[in-house]
Structure formats: C-alpha cells, structure tokens
C-alpha positions as CSV (number, residue, x, y, z in Angstrom):
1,X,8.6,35.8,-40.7
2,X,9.8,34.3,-37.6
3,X,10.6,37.7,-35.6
4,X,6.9,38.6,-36.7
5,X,5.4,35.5,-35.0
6,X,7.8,36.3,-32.0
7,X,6.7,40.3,-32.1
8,X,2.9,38.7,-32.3
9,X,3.6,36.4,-29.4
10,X,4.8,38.8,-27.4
11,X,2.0,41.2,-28.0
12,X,-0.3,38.4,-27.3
13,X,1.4,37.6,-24.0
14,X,1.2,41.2,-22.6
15,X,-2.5,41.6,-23.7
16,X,-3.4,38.5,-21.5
17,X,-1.2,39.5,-18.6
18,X,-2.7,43.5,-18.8
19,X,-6.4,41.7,-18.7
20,X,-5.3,39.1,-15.8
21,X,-4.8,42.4,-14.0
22,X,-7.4,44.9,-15.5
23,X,-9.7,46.3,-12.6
24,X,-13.1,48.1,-13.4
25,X,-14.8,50.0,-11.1
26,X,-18.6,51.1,-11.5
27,X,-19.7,53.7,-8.8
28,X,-22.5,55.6,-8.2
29,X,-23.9,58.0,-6.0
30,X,-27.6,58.5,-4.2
31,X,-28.1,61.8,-6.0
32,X,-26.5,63.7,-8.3
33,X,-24.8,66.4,-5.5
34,X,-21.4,65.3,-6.5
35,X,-21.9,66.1,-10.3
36,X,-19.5,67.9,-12.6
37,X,-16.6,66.7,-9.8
38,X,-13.9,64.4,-10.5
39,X,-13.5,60.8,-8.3
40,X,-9.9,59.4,-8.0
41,X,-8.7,55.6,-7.4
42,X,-6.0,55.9,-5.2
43,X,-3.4,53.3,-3.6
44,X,-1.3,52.8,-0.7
45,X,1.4,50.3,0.3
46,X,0.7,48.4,3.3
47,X,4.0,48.3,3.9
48,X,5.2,51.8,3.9
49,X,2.3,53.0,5.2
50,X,4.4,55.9,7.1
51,X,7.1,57.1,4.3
52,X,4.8,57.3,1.7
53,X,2.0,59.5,-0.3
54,X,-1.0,58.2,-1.8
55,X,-0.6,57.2,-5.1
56,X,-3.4,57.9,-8.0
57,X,-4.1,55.5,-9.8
58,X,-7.0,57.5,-12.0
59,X,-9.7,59.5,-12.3
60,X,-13.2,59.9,-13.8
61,X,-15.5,62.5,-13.8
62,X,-19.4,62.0,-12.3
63,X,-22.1,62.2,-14.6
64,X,-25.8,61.7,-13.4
65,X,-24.8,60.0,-10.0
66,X,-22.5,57.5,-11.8
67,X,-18.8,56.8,-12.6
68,X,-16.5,54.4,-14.3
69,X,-12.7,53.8,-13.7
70,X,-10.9,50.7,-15.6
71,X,-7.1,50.3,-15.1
72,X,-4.4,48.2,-15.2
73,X,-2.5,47.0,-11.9
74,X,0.9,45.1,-11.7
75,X,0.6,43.5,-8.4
76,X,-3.2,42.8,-7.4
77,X,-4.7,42.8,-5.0
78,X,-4.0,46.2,-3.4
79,X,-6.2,48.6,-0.9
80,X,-7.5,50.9,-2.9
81,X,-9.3,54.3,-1.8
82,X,-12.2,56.2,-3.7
83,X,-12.6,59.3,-3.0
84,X,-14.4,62.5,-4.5
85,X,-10.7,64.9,-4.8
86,X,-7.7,63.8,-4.2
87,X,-6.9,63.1,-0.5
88,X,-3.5,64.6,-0.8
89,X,-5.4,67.9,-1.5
90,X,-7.7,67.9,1.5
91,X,-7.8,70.9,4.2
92,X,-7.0,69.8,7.1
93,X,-9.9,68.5,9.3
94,X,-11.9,68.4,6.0
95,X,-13.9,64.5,5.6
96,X,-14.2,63.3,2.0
97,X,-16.5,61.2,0.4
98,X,-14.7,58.0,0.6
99,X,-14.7,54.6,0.4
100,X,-12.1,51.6,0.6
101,X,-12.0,48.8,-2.0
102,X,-9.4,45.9,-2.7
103,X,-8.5,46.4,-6.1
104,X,-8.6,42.9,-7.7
105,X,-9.4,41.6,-11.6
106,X,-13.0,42.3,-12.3
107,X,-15.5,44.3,-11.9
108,X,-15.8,46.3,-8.5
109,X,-19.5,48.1,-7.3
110,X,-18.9,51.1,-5.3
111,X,-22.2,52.7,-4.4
112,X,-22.5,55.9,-1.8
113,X,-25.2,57.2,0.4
114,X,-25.6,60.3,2.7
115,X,-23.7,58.9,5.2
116,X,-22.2,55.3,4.1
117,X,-21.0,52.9,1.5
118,X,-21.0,49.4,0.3
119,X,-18.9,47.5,-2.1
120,X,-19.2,44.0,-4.0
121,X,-18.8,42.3,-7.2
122,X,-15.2,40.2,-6.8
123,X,-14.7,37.8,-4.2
124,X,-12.7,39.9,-1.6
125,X,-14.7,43.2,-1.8
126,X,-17.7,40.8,-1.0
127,X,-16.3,39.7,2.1
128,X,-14.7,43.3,3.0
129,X,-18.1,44.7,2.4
130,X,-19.6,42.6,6.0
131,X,-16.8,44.9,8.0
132,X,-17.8,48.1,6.3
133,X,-21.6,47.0,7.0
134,X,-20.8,46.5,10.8
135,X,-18.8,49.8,10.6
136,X,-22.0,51.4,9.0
137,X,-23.8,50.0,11.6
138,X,-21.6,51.8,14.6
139,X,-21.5,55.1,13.1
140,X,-25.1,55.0,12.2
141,X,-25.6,54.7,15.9
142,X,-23.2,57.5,17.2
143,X,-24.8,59.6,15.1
144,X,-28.4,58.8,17.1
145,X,-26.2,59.4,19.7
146,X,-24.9,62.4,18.8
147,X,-28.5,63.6,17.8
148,X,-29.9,62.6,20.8
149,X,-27.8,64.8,23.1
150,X,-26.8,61.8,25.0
151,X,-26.5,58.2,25.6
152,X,-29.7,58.3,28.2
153,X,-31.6,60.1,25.8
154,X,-31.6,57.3,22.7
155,X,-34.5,54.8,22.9
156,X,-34.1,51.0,23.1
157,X,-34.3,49.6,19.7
158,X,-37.5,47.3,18.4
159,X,-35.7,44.4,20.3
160,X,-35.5,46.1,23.9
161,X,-31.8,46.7,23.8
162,X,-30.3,50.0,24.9
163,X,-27.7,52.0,23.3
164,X,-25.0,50.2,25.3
165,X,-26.2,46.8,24.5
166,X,-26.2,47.8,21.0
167,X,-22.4,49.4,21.0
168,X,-21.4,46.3,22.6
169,X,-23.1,44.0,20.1
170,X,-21.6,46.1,17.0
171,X,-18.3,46.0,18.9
172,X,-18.4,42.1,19.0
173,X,-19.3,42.0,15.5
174,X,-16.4,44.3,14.1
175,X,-14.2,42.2,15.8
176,X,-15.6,39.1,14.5
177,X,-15.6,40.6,11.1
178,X,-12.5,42.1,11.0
179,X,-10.3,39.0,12.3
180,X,-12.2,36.7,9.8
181,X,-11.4,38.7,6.7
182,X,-7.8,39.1,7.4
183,X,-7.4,35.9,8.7
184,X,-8.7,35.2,4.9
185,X,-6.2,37.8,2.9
186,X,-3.0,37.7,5.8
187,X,-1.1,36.7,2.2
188,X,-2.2,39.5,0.2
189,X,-1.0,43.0,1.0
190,X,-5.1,43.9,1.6
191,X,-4.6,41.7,4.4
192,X,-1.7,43.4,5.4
193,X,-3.5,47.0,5.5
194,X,-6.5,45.7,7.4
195,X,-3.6,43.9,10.0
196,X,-1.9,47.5,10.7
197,X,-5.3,49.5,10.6
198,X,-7.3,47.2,13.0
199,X,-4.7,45.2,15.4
200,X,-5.6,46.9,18.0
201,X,-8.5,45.4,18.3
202,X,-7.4,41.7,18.3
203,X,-6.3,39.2,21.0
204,X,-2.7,38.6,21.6
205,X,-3.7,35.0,20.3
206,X,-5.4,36.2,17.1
207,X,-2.4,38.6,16.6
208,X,-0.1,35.4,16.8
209,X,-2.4,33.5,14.8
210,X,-2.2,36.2,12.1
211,X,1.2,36.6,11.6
212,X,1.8,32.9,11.8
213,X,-0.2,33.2,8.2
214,X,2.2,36.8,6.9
215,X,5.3,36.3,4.7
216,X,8.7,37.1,5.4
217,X,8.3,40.6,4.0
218,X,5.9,41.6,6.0
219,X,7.3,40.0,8.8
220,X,10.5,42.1,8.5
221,X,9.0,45.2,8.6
222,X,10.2,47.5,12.2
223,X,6.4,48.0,13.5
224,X,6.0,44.1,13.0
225,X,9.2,43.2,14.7
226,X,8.4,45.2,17.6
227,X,4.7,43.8,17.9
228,X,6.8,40.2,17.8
229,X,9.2,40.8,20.6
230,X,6.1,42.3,22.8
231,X,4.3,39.3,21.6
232,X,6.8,36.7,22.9
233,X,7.5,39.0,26.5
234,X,7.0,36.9,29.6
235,X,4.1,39.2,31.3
236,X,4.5,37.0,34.6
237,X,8.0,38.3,34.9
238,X,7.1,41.9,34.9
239,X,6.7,43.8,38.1
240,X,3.7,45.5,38.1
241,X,4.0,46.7,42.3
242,X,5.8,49.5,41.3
243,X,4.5,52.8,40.4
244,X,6.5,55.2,38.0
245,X,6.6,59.4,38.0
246,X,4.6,60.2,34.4
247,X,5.2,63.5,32.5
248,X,2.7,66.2,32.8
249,X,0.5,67.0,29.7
250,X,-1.1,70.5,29.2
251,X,-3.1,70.7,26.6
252,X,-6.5,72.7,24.9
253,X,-10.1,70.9,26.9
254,X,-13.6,71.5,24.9
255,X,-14.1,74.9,25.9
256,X,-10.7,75.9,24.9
257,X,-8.8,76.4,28.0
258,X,-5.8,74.7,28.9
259,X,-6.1,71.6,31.0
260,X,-3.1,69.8,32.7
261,X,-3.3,66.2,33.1
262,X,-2.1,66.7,36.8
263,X,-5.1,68.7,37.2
264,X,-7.0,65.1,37.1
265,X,-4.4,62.6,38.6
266,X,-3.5,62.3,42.4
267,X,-6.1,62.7,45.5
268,X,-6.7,59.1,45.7
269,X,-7.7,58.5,42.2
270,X,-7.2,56.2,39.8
271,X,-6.7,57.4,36.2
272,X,-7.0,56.0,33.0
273,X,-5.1,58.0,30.4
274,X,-7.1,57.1,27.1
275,X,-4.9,57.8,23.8
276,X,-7.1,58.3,20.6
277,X,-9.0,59.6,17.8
278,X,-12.1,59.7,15.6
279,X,-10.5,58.2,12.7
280,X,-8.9,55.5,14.4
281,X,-11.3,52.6,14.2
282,X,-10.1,50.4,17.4
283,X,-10.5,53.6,19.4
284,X,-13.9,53.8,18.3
285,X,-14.5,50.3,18.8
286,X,-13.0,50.6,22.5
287,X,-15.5,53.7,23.4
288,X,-18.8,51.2,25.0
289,X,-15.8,49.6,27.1
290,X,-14.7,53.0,28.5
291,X,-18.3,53.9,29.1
292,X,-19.1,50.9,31.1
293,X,-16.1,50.7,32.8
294,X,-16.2,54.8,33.7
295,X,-20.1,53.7,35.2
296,X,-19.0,50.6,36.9
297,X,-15.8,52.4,39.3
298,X,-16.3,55.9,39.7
299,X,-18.2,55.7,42.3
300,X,-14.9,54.2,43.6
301,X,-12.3,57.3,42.7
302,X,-11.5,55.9,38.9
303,X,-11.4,58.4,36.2
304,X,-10.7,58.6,32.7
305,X,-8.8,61.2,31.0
306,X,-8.9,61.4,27.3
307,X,-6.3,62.7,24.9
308,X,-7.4,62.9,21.4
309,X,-5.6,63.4,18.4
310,X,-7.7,64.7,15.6
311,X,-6.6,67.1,13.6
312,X,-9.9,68.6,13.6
313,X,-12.0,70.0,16.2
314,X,-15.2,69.5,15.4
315,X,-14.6,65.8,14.8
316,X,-13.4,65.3,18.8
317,X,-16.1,67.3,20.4
C-alpha cells in the first residue's frame, strides 16, 4: 500500500512538472498555399550557437491554413524557430517561411502573411512581437525600395517624410525595441539569443548595462569574454595617427567580374570597408547611416566599399 501511494505521488509529481513546461503552439497561415506541407518547432542554444545543429523539437502537418504543435520542454524559456521544412534541409540561398518564438508555458499564436509574421499569447512573445513589428516595418520599406528602382524614386509617406527619414525612424525604433526586450529576458537564454544576434547594434553602455544583468554562464562563454576585455580597453590610450598596410581582397562585383579592393582604395580617398549581409539584422539596421554618410562626404574623396557575405546571390544584389 505504501509503495502504491509513493508510485501515485510520483506520477502525480511528473504530471505537474510536464504541464509547468507544456508549450502549445497554434499557427496559421493567410491562405492555404502551404497545405499538405509539414511545419517544424525547432530550437537552438544561445550558447553554442556556433558548434551546434538545430534541434527539432516537432512537427505538424498544415490543414486549411492552420496548425497545432503541443510539447513538452525541460528548460523554458528557449528561442524557438517555425519554419515550413526543416532548416537543416534548406538549399543553400533558399528563404523559408519562418518565424521566431520564445518557447514558454502556454499557448503561443503564430500567424504568417505574404511577407511577415507576428506572434503573442504569453508574456514574452508579446513583448518580442514590438521588435518583429519594427522589423516588419523596415523590410516592408526596402521592399518599396526595391520596387521603386531606387531610393529617389519612393514617395514621402502621408506624413511628408522621405524614405531616409523613415529608415532612420525604424532604425531608432529597432534599437529601442531590441535593447528594452533583452534588457527584460538578459536572465533567460531568449535574452541570451537576442544579446548575440543584435549587439551590434547597441552602445558600449547598453552592452555593459546588459551583461551587468547575464549569469556567470553566459558570462564565461569565449565570444563574451572577448566583447568584456574590448569593453574595459582604454580607447584614449590607443594611437590612432598611425596608418597600417591592409591585405588586398579580390573578390566577384554585381556583374560578375572580379573586383580588387585596391582597385577602390588609394588616390586620395578615404574608404570605408563595410563587412555584411542580408540576414544580419544590425547590418541592415546600419544601411540609412551608410547612405547618409556616403551623401554627406563624397563630394570630399570618401567611399564605401562593401563586402557581403550572403550565401546567395540574389539576396545581395
């Protein structure tokens, strides 16, 4: 009798800890396009985001627009990416339909358009969902760029502002948005992903201000040590009167031939080397400052070059 009370208990116990952790996620599509394929909750660590794979977590097929995933987690909250296929199968330069989520207890809304996402129903996919909003926001408007033909050829908006004014605005606000929400989860390891994603983009003060908030883990990881140690450099002691030999580049320009970064440095110039890709949202974020700084100086012999690193074409030009 008593080992059946204790074999009762203990089921009882691990029933209530599975539900303390039990996530739910209801999605659904604006059309029925992506019918008949499967969607699959995925997970990364934040902090082996370069020595691991993607983990799945599961899978459900869409019916009618509209699918369900409910599983178990031992460790909430967690990043957690929906996308239609796994990611570890995509072609290269291939862009799924895809959407980030912090995977929490509760019931999580994932609902996709043409072109964007949104998420809510727990606390912290609430507040993630004003940076994906923002983020909407700024690709929504490339994309009139992109239409346009150019940055001239897009209107001002209902308020007078041109596309520059509105680039800058959105850049403010991602910033904004982004610092406040991991500001808000720097003890979770969603906080953790959004820090190594999106530091970039933050002020040496808000980067100290962050990690003053991490835990020793995360603390102890080799990128985070080194971002300490630059961090804590005296600047004022460096000599910046000194210029330094670089290494020549040669690499493949928009029309395919080769280009040599020598071929654009020298004669009097000065040359910004710009490091970055489409999927890199800081880089993205840093374009309307490029722009206006490329319109502001080269009338005075300043240049930027820019070296992308996307695996796929079509996404750099």
């Amino acid at each position: 009798m008593k080992k059946s009370l204790l074999f009762l208990l203990g089921s009882l116990l691990f029933l209530i800890s599975c539900d303390k952790n039990t996530v739910k996620i209801e999605g659904s599509f604006s059309d029925n396009t992506n019918d008949g394929k499967y969607v699959f909750l995925q997970t990364m660590d934040s902090r082996k985001l370069n020595d691991t794979k993607v983990q799945v977590l599961d899978s459900a097929e869409i019916k009618n627009g509209k699918f369900q995933i409910k599983t178990s987690l031992e460790e909430t909250p967690v990043i957690g990416l929906v996308s239609v296929g796994k990611l570890e199968s995509l072609a290269p330069g291939e862009n799924p339909v895809m959407g980030s989520v912090a995977l929490e207890p509760g019931t999580i809304n994932i609902s996709f358009t043409k072109s964007a996402y949104t998420i809510d129903g727990t606390p912290i996919n609430n507040d993630m969902n004003k940076v994906i909003t923002v983020l909407s926001k700024f690709n929504d408007l490339q994309e009139e760029v992109r239409a346009a033909g150019s940055v001239e050829a897009v209107p001002a908006d209902e308020n007078g502002m041109d596309v520059m004014g509105r680039m800058q605005k959105l850049t403010k606000d991602m910033q904004e948005e982004s610092f406040a929400f991991t500001k808000a989860n720097m003890s979770n390891k969603v906080g953790e992903f959004m820090f190594l994603t999106t530091a970039e983009a933050f002020s040496e003060d808000q980067l100290k201000e962050l990690l003053a908030l991490a835990d020793s883990g995360f603390l102890k990881m080799p990128s985070i040590v080194g971002l300490q140690a630059v961090l804590n450099e005296d600047h004022s002691s460096h000599d910046h009167g000194h210029s330094h030999d670089y290494d020549n580049i040669q690499l493949s320009g928009i029309d395919g031939s080769l280009v040599n970064l020598s071929d654009h440095i020298g004669n009097g110039k000065y040359v910004l080397v710009d490091f970055g890709a489409t999927w890199c949202g800081p880089c993205i974020q840093e374009i309307p400052n490029l722009v206006n700084a490329y319109a502001s100086y080269k009338s005075k012999g300043f240049d930027i070059v820019g070296l992308s690193l996307d695996p796929d074409m079509a996404a750099w030009t």
